[in-house]
Residue, then its C-alpha position, 0 to 999 in steps of 0.5 A: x486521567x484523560x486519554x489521548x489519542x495516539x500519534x499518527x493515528x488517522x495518518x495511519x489509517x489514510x495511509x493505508x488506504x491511500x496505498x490500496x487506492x493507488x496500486x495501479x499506479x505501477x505499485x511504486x506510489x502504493x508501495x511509497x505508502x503502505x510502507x510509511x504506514x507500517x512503520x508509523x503504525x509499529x511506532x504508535x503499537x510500541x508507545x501504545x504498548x508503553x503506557x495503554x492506559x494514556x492512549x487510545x485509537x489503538x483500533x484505528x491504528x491496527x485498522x490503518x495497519x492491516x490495510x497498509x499490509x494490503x496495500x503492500x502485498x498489492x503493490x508488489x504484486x502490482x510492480x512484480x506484473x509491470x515488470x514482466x510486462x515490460x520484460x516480456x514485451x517491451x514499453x513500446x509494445x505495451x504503449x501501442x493499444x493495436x499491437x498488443x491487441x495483436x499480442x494477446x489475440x496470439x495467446x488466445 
């Protein structure tokens, strides 16, 4: 019997990349996708789980995974930062290169 590959997994696996990529974008992008990710991933494990004989990819999709677990811790701790950020100094302060410039020769 032939093999199929299983659903998503490439999906998957571009997800979690995308979600590594994308952690500066103030972790929220990055989150969106290391998120979808994960759940696609869980998914293809369980079908995958179901009838191993009739799949394959599973590499790809543990691959795909594994980067979209990093991609999250990435993120949040990405958004965790530009939350402190904002609360610590302000958006117009962090949108103004001189006087943050002013800020951090304070703290040195």
């Amino acid at each position: 019997m032939e093999q199929q590959k299983l659903p998503n997994a490439t999906l998957i696996l571009v997800f979690g990349i995308i979600s590594i990529v994308t952690c500066c974008c103030y972790g929220v992008i990055g989150l969106i996708f290391g998120v979808i990710g994960l759940i696609l991933a869980n998914k293809a494990m369980k079908l995958y789980a179901e009838n191993p004989e009739i799949y394959e990819g599973l590499q790809t999709v543990k691959t795909g995974r594994i980067l979209s677990i990093i991609g999250v811790v990435l993120n949040v701790i990405y958004l965790l930062l530009s939350i402190w950020a904002i609360s610590k100094f302000g958006w117009d302060t962090l949108q103004d290169p001189q006087r943050m410039q002013e800020i951090l020769e304070q703290y040195q």
